[in-house]
C-alpha positions as CSV (number, residue, x, y, z in Angstrom):
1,X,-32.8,8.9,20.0
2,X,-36.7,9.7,20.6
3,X,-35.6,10.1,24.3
4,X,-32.8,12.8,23.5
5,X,-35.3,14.9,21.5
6,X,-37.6,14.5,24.5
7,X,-35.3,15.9,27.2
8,X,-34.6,18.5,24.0
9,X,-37.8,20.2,24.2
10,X,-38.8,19.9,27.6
11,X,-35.0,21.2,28.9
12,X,-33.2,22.2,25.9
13,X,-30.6,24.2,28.5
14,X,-29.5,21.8,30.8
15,X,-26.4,19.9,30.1
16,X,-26.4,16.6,27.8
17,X,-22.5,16.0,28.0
18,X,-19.8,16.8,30.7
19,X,-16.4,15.9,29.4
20,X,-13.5,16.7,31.2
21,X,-10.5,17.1,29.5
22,X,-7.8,17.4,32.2
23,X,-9.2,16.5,35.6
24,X,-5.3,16.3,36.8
25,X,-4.9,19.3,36.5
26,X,-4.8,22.3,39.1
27,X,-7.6,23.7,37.3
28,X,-9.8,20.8,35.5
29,X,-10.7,21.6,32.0
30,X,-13.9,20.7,31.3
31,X,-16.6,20.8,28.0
32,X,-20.4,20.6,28.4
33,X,-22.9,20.8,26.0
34,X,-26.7,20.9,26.6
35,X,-29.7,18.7,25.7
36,X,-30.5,21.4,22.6
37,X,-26.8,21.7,21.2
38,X,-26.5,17.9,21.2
39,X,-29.7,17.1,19.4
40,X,-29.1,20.0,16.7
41,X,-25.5,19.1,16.4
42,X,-26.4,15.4,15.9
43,X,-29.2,16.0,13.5
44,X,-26.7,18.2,11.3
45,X,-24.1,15.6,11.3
46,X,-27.4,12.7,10.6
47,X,-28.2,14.8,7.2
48,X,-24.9,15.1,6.3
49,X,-24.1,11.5,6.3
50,X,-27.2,10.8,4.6
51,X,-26.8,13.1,1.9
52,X,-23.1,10.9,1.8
53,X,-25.4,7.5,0.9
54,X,-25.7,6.3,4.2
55,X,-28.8,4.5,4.7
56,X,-30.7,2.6,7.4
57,X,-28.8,-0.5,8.5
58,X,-25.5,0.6,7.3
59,X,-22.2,0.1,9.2
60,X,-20.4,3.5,9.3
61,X,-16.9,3.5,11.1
62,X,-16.3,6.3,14.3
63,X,-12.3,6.4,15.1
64,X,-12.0,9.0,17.6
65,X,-10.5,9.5,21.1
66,X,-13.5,10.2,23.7
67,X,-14.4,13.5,23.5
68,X,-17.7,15.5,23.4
69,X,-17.6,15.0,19.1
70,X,-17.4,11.5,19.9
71,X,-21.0,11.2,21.2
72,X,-22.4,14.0,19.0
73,X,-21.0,11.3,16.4
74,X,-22.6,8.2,17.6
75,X,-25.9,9.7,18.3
76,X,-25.7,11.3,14.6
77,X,-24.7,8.1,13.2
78,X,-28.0,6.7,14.9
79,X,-30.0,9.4,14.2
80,X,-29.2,8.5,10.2
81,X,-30.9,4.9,10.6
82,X,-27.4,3.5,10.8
83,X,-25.1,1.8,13.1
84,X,-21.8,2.8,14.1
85,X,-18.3,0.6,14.6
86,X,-16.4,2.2,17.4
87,X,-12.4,1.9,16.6
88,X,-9.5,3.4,18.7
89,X,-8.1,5.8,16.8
90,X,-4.5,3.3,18.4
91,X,-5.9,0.7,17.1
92,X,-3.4,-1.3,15.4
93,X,-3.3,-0.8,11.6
94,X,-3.5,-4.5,10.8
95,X,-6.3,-4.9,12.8
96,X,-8.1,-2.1,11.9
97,X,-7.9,-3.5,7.7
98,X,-9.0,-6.7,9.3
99,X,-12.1,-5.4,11.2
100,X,-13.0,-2.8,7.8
101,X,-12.6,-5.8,5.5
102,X,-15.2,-7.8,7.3
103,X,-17.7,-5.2,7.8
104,X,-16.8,-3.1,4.8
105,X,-18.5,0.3,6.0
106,X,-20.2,2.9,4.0
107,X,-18.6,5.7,5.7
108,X,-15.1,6.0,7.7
109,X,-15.7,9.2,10.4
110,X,-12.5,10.3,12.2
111,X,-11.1,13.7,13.7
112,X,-7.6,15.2,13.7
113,X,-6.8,12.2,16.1
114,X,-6.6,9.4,14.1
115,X,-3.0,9.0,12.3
116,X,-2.2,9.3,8.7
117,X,-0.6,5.8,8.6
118,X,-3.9,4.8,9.6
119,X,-6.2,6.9,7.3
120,X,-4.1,5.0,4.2
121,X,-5.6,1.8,5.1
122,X,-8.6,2.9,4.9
123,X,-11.0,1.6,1.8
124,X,-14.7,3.2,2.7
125,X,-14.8,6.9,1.9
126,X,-13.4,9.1,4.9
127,X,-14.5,12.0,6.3
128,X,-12.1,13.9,9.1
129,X,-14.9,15.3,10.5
130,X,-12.7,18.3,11.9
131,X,-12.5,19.2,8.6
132,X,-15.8,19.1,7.7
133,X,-18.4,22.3,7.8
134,X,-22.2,21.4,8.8
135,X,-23.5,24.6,9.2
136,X,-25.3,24.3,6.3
137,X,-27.3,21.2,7.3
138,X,-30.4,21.8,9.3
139,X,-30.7,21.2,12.2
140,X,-34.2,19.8,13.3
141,X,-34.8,16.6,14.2
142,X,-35.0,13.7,11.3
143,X,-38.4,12.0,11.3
144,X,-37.0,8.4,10.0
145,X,-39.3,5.5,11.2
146,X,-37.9,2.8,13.8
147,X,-37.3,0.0,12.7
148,X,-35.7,-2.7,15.7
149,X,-34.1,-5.3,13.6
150,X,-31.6,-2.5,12.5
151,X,-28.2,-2.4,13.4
152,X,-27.4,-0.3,16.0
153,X,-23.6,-0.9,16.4
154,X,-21.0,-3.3,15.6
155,X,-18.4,-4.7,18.2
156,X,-15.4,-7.3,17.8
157,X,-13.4,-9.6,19.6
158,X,-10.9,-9.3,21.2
159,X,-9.1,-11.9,18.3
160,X,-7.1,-13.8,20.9
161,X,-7.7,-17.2,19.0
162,X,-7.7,-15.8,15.8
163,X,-8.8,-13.3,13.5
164,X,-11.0,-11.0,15.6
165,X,-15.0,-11.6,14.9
166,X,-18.1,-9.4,14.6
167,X,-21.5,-9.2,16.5
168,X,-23.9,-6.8,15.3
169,X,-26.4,-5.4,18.2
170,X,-29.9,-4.5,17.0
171,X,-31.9,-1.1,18.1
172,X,-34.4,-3.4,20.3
173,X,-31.4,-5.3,21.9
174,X,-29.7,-2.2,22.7
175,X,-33.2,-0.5,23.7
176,X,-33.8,-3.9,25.7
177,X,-30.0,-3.4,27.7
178,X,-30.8,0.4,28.2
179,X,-34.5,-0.4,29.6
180,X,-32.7,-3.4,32.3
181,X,-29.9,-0.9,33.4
182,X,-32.5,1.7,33.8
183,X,-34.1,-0.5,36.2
184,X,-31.1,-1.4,37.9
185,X,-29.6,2.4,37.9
186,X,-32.6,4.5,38.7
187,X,-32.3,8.6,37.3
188,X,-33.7,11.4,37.9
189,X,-33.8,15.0,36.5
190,X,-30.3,16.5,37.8
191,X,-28.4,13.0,38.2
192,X,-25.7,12.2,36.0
193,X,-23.6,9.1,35.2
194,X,-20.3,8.7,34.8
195,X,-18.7,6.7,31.8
């Protein structure tokens, strides 16, 4: 997060995100948004969910397709001191109660994607963040302090011998994974990687 803020101020321009929407198509469709837009829009979406409870350490639930709000998500979710559970908004529904009974997060965030069938299942308090307005929340940066031991994300299994299980990654382990593919995928200002 520190690293985002960073490349903020010292190139607040230059593009954050690429997404492309439709590269099959005769003319590709595709979103970018910079290094400034990214931070502010993650900082706004950080102040929103803690003024919804969510506190350092906390689980909170992103089911979204890949898009550009995807990552401003995750980085906001990280920027409130919490860590996020990725779901598919196809997940199936029975594994989706399964995984939100076990890790019973504070916050469910979703877009327009996610299915209605779905959304019923859900017991933590949802936000359809299409829906929601964040204008209002500023938008500089949060000055939380770091703590390592705190979750940074939740993932499962795959639940092929059973009932799918949980690992919880920390902010160090994921700084530590970062910091070993940095040194295996050397950057520079201008490169870009594809996900």
């Amino acid at each position: 997060v520190a690293a985002l803020e960073d490349v903020a101020d010292r190139a607040p321009s230059a593009p954050a995100l690429i997404f492309g929407e439709s590269l099959a198509a005769a003319t590709p469709t595709v979103q970018s948004l910079s290094y400034s837009d990214t931070h502010a829009r993650a900082n706004r979406l950080a102040r929103y969910l803690i003024s919804r409870g969510v506190k350092p350490d906390d689980l909170v639930c992103v089911c979204m397709d890949k898009s550009i709000e995807l990552y401003v998500t995750i980085l906001g979710v990280l920027k409130a001191g919490a860590g996020y559970l990725p779901l598919l908004p196809d997940t199936p529904k029975e594994r989706l109660v399964s995984i939100l009974e076990q890790t019973k997060p504070k916050l469910f965030l979703c877009d327009g994607s996610v299915s209605y069938d779905i959304r019923s299942g859900v017991e933590s308090e949802l936000t359809d963040l299409s829906k929601t307005d964040l204008a209002n929340f500023a938008s500089e940066s949060l000055k939380l302090p770091y703590h390592g031991s705190h979750a940074a994300y939740s993932i499962f299994t795959s639940g092929s011998t059973g009932m799918p299980k949980g690992l919880v990654v920390t902010q160090d382990n994921l700084l530590g994974n970062l910091s070993a593919l940095a040194d295996i995928y050397p950057v520079k200002p201008g490169d870009r990687l594809l996900q």
